[in-house]
VEXDREN-2710 file (C-alpha; in Angstrom, 1 decimal):
% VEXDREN-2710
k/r/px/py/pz
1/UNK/-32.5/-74.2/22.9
2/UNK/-30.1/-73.6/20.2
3/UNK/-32.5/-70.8/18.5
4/UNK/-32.6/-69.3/22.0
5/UNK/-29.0/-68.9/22.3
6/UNK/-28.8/-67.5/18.7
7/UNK/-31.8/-64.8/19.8
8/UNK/-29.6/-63.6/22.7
9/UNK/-26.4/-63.2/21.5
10/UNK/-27.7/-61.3/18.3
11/UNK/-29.6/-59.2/21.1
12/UNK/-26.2/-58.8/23.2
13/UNK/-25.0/-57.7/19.7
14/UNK/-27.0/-55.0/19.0
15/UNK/-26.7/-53.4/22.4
16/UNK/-23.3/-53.3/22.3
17/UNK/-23.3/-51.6/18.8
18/UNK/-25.9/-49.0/20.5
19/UNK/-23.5/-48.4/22.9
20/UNK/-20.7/-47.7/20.4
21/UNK/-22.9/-45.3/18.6
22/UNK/-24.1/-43.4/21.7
23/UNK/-20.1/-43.4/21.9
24/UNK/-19.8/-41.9/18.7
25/UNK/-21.6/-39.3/19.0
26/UNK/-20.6/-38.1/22.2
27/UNK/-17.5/-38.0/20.9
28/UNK/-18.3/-35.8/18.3
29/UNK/-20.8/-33.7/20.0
30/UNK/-17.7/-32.7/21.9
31/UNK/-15.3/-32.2/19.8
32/UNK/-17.6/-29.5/17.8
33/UNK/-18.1/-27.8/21.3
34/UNK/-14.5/-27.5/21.7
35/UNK/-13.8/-26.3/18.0
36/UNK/-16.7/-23.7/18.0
37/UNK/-15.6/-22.4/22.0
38/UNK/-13.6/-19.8/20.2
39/UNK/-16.5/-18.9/17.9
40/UNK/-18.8/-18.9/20.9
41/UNK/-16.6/-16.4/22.5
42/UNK/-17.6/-13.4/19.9
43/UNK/-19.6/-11.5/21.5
44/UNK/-20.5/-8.0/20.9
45/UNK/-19.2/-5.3/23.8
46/UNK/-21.8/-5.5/26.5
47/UNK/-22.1/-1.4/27.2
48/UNK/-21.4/1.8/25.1
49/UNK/-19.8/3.3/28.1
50/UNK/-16.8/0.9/28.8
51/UNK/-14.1/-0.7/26.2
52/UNK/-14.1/-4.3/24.6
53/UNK/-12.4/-6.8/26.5
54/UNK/-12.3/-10.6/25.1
55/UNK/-9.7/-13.9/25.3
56/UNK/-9.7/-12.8/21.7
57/UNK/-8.6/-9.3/21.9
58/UNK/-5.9/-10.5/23.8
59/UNK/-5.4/-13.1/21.0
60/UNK/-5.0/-10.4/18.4
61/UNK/-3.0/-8.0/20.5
62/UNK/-0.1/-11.5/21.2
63/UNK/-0.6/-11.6/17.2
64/UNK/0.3/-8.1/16.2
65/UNK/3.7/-8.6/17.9
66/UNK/4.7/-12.0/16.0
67/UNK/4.1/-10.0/12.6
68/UNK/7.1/-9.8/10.3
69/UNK/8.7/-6.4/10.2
70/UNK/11.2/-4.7/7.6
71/UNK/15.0/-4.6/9.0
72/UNK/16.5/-0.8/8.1
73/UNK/20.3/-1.2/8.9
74/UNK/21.6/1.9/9.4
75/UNK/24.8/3.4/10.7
76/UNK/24.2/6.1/13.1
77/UNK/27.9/7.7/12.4
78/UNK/26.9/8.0/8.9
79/UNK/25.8/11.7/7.3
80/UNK/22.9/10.2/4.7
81/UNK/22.8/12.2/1.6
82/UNK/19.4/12.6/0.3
83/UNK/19.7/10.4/-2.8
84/UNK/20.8/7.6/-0.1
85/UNK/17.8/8.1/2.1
86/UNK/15.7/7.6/-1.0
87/UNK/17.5/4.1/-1.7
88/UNK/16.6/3.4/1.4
89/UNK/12.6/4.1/1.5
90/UNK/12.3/2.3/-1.7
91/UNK/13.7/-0.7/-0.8
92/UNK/12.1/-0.4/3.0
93/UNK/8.9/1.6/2.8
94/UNK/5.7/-1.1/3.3
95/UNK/3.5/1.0/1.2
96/UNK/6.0/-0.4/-2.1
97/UNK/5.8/-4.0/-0.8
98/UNK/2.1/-3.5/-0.8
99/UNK/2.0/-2.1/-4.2
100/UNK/4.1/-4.7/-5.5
101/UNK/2.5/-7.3/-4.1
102/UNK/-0.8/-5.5/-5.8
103/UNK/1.1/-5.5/-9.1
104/UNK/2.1/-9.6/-8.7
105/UNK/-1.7/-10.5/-8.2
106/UNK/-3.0/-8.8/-10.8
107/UNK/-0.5/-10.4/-13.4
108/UNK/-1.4/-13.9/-11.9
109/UNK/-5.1/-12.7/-12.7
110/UNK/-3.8/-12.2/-16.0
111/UNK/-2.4/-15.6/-16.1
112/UNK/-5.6/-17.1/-15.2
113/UNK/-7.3/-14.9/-18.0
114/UNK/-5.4/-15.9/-20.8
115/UNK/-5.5/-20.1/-19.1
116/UNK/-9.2/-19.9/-21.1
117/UNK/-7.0/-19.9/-24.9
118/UNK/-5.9/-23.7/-23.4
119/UNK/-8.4/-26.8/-23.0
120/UNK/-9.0/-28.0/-19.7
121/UNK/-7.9/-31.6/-18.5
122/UNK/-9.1/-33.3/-15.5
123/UNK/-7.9/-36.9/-14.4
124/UNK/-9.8/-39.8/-12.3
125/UNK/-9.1/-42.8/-11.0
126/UNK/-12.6/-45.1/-10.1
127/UNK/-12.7/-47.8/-8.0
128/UNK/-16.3/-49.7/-7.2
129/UNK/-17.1/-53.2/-5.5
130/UNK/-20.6/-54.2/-5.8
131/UNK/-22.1/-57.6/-3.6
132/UNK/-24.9/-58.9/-4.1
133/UNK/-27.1/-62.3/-4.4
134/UNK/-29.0/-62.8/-7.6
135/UNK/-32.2/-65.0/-8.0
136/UNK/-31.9/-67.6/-11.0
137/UNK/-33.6/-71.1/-11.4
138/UNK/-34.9/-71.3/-8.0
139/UNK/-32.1/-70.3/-5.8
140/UNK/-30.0/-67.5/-5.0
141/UNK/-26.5/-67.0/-6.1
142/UNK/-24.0/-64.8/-5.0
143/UNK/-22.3/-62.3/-7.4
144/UNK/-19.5/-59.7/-6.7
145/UNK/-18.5/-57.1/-9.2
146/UNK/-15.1/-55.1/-9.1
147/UNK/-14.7/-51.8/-10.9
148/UNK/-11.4/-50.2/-11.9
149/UNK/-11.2/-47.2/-14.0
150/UNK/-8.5/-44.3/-14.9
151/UNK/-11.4/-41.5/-16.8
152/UNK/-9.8/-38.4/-18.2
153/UNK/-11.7/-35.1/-19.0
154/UNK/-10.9/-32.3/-21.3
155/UNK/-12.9/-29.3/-22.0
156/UNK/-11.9/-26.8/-24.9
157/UNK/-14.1/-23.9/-25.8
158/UNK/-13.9/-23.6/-29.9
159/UNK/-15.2/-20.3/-30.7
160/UNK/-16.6/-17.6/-28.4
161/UNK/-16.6/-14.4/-30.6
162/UNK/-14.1/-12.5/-28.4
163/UNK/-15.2/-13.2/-25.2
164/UNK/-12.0/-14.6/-24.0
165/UNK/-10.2/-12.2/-25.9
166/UNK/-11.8/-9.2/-24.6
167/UNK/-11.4/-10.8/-20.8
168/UNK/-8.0/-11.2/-21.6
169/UNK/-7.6/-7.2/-22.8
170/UNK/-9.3/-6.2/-19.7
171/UNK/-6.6/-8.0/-17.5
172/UNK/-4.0/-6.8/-19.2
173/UNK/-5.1/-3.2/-18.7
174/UNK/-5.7/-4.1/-14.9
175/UNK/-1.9/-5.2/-14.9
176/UNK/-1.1/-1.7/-17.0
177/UNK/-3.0/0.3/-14.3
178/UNK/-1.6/-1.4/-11.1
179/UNK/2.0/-1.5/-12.6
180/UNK/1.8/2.5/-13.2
181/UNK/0.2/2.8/-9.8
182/UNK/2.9/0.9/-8.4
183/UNK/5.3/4.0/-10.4
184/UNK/3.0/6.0/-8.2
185/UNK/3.7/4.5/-4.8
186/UNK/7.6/5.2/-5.8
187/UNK/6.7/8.6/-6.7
188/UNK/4.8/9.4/-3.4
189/UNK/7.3/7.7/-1.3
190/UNK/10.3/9.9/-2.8
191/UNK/8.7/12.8/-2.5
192/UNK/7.3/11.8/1.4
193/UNK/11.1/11.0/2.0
194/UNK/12.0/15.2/0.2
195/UNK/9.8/16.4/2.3
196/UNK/10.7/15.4/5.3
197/UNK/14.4/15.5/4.7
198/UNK/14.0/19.4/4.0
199/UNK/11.7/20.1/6.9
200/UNK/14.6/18.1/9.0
201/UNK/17.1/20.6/7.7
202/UNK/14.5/23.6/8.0
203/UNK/15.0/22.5/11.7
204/UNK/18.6/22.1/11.8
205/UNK/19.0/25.6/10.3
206/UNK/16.1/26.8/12.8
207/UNK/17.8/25.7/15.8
208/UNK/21.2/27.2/14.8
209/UNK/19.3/30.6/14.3
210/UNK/17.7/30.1/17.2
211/UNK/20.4/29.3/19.0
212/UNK/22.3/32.6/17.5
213/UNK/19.8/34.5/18.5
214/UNK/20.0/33.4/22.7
215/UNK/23.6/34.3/21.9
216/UNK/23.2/37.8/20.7
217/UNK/20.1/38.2/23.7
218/UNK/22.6/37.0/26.3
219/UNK/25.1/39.7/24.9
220/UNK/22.4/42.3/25.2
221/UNK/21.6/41.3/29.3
222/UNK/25.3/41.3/29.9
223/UNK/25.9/44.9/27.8
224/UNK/22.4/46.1/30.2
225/UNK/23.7/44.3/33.5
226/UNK/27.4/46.5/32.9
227/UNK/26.1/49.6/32.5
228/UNK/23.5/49.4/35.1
229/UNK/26.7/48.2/37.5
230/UNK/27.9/51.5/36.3
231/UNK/25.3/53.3/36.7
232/UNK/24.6/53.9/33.2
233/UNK/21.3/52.1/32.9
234/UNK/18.2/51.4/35.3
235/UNK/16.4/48.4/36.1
236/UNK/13.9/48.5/33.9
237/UNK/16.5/47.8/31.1
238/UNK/17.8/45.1/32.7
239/UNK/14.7/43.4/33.3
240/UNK/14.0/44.2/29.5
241/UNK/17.1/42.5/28.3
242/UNK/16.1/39.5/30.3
243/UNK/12.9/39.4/29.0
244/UNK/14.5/39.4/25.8
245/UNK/16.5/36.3/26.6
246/UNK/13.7/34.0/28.1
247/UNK/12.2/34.7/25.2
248/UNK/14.6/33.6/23.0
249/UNK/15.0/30.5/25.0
250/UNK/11.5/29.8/24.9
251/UNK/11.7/29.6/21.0
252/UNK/14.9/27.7/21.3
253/UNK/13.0/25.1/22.9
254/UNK/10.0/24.9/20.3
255/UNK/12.4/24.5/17.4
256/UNK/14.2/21.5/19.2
257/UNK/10.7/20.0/19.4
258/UNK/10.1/20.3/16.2
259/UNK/13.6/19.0/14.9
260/UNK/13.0/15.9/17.1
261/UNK/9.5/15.3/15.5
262/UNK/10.9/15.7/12.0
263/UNK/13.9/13.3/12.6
264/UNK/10.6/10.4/13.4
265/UNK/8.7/11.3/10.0
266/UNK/11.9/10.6/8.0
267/UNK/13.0/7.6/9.9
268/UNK/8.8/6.3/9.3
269/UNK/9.0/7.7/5.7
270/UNK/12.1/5.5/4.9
271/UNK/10.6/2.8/6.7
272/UNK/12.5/2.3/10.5
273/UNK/11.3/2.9/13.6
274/UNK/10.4/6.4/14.8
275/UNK/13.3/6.5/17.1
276/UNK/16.2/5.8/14.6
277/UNK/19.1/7.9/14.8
278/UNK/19.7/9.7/11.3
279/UNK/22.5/11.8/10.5
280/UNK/22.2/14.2/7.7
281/UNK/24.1/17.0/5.4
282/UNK/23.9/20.7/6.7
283/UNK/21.7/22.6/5.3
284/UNK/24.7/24.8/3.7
285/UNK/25.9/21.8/2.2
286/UNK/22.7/21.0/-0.1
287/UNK/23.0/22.7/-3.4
288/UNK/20.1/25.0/-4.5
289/UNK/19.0/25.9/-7.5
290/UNK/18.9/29.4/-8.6
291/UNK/16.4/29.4/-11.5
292/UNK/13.8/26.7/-12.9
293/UNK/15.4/26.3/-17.0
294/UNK/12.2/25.8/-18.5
295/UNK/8.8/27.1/-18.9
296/UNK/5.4/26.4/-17.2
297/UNK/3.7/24.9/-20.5
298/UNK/6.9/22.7/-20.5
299/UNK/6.6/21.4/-17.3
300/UNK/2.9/20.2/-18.2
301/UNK/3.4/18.7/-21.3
302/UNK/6.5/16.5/-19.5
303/UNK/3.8/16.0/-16.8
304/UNK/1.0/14.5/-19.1
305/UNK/3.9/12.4/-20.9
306/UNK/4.8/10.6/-17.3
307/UNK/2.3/11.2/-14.9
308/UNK/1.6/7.2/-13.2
309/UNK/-1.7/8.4/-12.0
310/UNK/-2.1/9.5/-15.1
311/UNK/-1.5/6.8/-17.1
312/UNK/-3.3/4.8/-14.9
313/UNK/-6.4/6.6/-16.0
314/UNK/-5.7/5.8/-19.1
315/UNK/-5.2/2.3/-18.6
316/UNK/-8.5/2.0/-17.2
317/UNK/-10.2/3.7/-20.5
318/UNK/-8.2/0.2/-22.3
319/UNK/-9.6/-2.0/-20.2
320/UNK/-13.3/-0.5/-20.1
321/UNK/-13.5/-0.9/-23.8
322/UNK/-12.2/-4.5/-23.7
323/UNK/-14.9/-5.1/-21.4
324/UNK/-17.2/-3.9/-24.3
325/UNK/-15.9/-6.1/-26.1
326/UNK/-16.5/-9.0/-23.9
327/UNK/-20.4/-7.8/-23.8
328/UNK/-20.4/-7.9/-27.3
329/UNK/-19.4/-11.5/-27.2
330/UNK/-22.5/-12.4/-25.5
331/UNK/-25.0/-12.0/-28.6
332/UNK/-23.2/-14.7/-30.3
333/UNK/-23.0/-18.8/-29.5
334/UNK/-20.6/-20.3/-27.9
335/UNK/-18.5/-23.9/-29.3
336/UNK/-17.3/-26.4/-26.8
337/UNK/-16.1/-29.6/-27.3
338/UNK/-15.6/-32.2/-24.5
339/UNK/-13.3/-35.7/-24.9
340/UNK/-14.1/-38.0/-22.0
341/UNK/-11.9/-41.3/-22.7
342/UNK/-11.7/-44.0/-19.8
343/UNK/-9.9/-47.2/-19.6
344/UNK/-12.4/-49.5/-17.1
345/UNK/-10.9/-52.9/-16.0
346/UNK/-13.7/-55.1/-14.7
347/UNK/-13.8/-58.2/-12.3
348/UNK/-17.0/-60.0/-11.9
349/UNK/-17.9/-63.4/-9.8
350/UNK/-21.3/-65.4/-9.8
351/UNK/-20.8/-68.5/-8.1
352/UNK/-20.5/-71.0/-8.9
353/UNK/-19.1/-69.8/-12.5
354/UNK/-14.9/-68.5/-11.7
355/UNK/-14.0/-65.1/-12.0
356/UNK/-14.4/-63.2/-15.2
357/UNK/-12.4/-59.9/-16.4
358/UNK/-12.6/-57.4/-18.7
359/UNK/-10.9/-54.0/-19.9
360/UNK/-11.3/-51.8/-23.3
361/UNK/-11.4/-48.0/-24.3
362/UNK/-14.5/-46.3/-23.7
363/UNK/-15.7/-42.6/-23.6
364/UNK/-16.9/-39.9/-26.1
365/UNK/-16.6/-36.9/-28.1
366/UNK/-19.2/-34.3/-27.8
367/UNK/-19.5/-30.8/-29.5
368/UNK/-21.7/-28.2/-27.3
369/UNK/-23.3/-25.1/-29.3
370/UNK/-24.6/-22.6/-26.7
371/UNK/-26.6/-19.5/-28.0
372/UNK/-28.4/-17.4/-25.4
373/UNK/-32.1/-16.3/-27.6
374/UNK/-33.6/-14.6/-24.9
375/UNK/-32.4/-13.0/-21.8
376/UNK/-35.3/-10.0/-20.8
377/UNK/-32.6/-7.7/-21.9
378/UNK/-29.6/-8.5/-19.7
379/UNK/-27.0/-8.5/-22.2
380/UNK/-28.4/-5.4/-23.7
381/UNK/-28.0/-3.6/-20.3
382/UNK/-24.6/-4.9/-19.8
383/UNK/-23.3/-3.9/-22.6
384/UNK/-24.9/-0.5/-21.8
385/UNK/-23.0/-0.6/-18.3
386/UNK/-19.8/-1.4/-20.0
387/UNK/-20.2/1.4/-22.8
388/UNK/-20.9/3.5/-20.0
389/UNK/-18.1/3.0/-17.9
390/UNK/-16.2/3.7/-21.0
391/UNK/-17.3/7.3/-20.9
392/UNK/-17.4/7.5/-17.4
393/UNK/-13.2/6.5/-17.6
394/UNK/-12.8/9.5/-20.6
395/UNK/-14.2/11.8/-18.4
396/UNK/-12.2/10.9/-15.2
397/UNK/-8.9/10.9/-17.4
398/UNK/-9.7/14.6/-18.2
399/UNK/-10.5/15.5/-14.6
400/UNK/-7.4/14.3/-13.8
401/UNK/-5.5/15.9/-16.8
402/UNK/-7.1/19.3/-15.6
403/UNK/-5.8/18.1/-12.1
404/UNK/-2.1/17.7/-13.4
405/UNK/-2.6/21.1/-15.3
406/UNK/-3.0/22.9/-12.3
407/UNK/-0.7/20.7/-9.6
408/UNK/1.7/21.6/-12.1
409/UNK/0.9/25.2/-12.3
410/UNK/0.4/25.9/-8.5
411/UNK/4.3/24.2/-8.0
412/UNK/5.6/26.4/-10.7
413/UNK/4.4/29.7/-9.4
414/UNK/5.4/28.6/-5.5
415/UNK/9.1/28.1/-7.0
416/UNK/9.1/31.4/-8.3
417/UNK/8.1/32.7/-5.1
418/UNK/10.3/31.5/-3.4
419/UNK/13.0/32.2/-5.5
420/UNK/11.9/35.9/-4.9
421/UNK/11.4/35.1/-1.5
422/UNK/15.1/33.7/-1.0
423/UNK/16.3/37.0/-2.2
424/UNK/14.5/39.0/-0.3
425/UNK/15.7/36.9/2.7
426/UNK/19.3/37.7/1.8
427/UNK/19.1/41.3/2.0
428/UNK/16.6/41.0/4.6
429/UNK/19.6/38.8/7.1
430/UNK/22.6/41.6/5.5
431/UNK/20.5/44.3/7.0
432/UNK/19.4/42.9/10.2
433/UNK/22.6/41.8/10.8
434/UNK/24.6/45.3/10.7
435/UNK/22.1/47.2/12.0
436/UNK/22.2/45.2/15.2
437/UNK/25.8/45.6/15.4
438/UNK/25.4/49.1/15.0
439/UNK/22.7/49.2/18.0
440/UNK/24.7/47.2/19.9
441/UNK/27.6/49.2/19.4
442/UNK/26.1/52.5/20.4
443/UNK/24.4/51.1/23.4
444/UNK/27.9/50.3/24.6
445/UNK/28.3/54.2/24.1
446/UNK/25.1/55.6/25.0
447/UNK/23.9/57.1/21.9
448/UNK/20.9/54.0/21.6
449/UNK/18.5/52.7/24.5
450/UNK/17.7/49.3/24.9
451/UNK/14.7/49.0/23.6
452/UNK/16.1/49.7/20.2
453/UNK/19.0/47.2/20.5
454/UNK/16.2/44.5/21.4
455/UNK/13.9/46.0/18.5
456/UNK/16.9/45.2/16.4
457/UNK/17.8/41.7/18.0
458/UNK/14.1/40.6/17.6
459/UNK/14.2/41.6/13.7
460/UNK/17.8/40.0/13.4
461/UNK/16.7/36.4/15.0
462/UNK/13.5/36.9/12.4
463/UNK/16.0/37.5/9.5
464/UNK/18.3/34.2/10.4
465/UNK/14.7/32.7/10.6
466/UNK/13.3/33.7/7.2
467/UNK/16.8/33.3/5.6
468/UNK/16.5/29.5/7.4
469/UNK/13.1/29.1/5.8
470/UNK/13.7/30.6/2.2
471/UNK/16.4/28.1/1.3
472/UNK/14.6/25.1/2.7
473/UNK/11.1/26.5/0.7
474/UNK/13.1/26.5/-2.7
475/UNK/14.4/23.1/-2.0
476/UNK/10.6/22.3/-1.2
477/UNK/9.1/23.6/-4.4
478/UNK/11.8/22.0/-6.4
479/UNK/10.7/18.9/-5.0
480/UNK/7.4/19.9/-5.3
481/UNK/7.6/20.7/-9.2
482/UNK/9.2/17.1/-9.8
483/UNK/6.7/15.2/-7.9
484/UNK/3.7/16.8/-9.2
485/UNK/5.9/16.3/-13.3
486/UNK/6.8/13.2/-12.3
487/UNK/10.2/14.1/-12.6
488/UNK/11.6/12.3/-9.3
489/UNK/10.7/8.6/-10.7
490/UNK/12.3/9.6/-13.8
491/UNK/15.6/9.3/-12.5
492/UNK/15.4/6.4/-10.8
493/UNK/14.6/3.7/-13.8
494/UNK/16.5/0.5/-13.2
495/UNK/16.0/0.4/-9.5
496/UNK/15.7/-3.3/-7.8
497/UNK/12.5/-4.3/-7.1
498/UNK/11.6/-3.8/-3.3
END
């Protein structure tokens, strides 16, 4: 009866742990289901003819709110000079933060190149418990064992025939490139922020001339409208004159589009929001170069001498021939030595005998020589690849040496042009200005008809125009010329980091 008992109970046992482990895994079953419901959810769009909807585009779209966006404090009663606007883009443009950022990871990948000059050491701490029941003399006696154990690990490669030293090279021409590409971001950024500061002012000047020239149409209706109320004109005049002003209204309006959309690319270029309110210098108010001071062959020697893009080119010729090196490395063995000490405390019990204990300094010392005989011609072919990326990085630094060459070129002759052109323009607005005054002024008495007065409106409102556009086209080749020499970072050395 007793056995019986003991037979149900260790029955009554098991079903219950069953029941637990049915538990279990239920459990778990649905906590993956939940986890992966998300993962589930990714499906492509059903149809080509209708647009993706998904809990998780809605996801993304809550996301892209809560991202973390650059703060541009500016006063809107404030007339920015240009040098300030540039403070400002450097320190608030994302494209510098990104190239910084750039710049930080590759000298951390440099750090973790030159980590392979220093051993390696790696700590553990052991622990076992063994339980078991050991056969002896007829019986079975029951012994436990307890392990304890603090192991250390260190790893030191010896001698590698440069391999680490050519790895090492390579980084540090990585970091060479990406710091001069980061000069590069500053130089596009300053000459993004140039840009659209002059074509703001191009604007500004526009509208003014435009706006001078609705004033000198309206003045040629009202000069019409009189002498047709005197009987000194006809109709058709009239209806010419205000032609001639809806016209100029017309064009009015197109320039004050276009100063609106060039007030958004310099708030985006400095880094605030399209719709900031920037206040900036007249265009009378910029100074203006009258004449370049050196010569074209100058300007390209001073732009092979501080190109970034350029020296990034050359950068990359550095670290291709450091990663010859590194291929180099891999005909010759290898030395590694590894030092594994451990301190193990041990507990033991086999009854009936007490407990027993012991502890001591173990480990080893081992040297590792590694030589690669054969390899079907892999290191043969990679050091091949890395002698030919070496040529491939010559001949790309000269492509883009014949690029500077001409960038350099093209800006010189466009400044000269427009340094004709801005004369030109001068004359061209004295002209058209006095000989509409002087068709105006013999309309009044009769001697001229109308449709020379408007002939000599329309080339007046074209002279304000291209006098508008001259000044702002030599302050955008002188920009030009310094961005593509590389000029316009030169100036700023010593800036704070973004």
């Amino acid at each position: 009866m007793c056995h019986r008992r003991s037979f149900l109970q260790l029955n009554l046992g098991d079903h219950y742990a069953a029941l637990r482990l049915v538990k279990r895994f239920r459990n778990a079953a649905l906590f993956i289901l939940l986890c992966s419901s998300g993962v589930l959810t990714q499906t492509a769009p059903v149809s080509p003819d209708h647009p993706w909807h998904n809990p998780a585009k809605f996801e993304i779209e809550a996301a892209a709110g809560n991202v973390p966006r650059a703060r541009v404090n500016l006063d809107s009663a404030k007339t920015y000079s240009l040098p300030e606007l540039i403070d400002l883009a450097e320190a608030h443009n994302p494209t510098t933060r990104v190239s910084w950022e750039a710049a930080r990871a590759r000298a951390a990948a440099l750090g973790v190149a030159r980590s392979e000059l220093y051993p390696t050491l790696a700590a553990a701490a052991l622990s076992q418990t063994s339980r078991s029941e050991v056969f002896f003399g007829g019986q079975f006696y029951k012994q436990v064992a307890q392990d304890f154990q603090l192991a250390l690990g260190l790893n030191y490669t010896v001698l590698d025939f440069g391999a680490r030293s050519g790895r090492i090279n390579a980084a540090t021409a990585q970091l060479l490139a990406t710091n001069f590409a980061f000069n590069d971001t500053h130089r596009n950024v300053i000459y993004q922020v140039q840009t659209a500061y002059y074509r703001l002012l191009s604007s500004i000047g526009q509208e003014d001339a435009a706006r001078a020239s609705v004033a000198n149409a309206q003045a040629v209706q009202r000069a019409a409208e009189e002498r047709l109320a005197h009987g000194l004109a006809t109709l058709p005049d009239v209806l010419e004159a205000r032609s001639a002003t809806a016209q100029a209204e017309y064009e009015l309006q197109t320039v004050v589009g276009a100063e609106e959309i060039a007030r958004g690319d310099l708030a985006t270029a400095i880094g605030a929001p399209a719709t900031t309110a920037i206040q900036v210098q007249p265009l009378d108010q910029v100074p203006t170069r009258e004449s370049i001071g050196d010569t074209v062959e100058q300007a390209i020697d001073r732009a092979f001498g501080q190109r970034p893009d350029l020296m990034q080119e050359v950068a990359e010729i550095r670290s291709a021939n450091a990663k010859v090196k590194e291929a180099h490395a891999a005909y010759y063995p290898s030395l590694n030595l590894s030092v594994s000490p451990a301190m193990p405390s041990l507990y033991g019990l086999q009854q009936p005998s007490p407990w027993a204990h012991a502890s001591d300094l173990t480990g080893g010392v081992a040297f590792n020589l590694s030589w690669t005989v054969f390899d079907g011609g892999s290191r043969k072919n990679r050091l091949a690849q890395a002698e030919a990326e070496v040529h491939a990085a010559e001949a790309q630094t000269n492509v883009k040496r014949n690029q500077v060459a001409d960038e350099v070129w093209t800006a010189y002759s466009n400044l000269n042009t427009a340094f004709r052109q801005r004369q030109a323009a001068i004359a061209l607005l004295e002209a058209a200005t006095q000989s509409y005054s002087a068709a105006l002024e013999s309309y009044h008495y009769g001697v001229r008809n109308l449709l020379d007065v408007t002939a000599a409106q329309r080339t007046l409102a074209q002279a304000r125009s291209a006098d508008v556009l001259s000044r702002t086209r030599v302050l955008s080749a002188l920009a030009d010329l310094a961005f593509r020499t590389a000029d316009s970072i030169q100036a700023n050395r010593g800036r704070p980091r973004p």
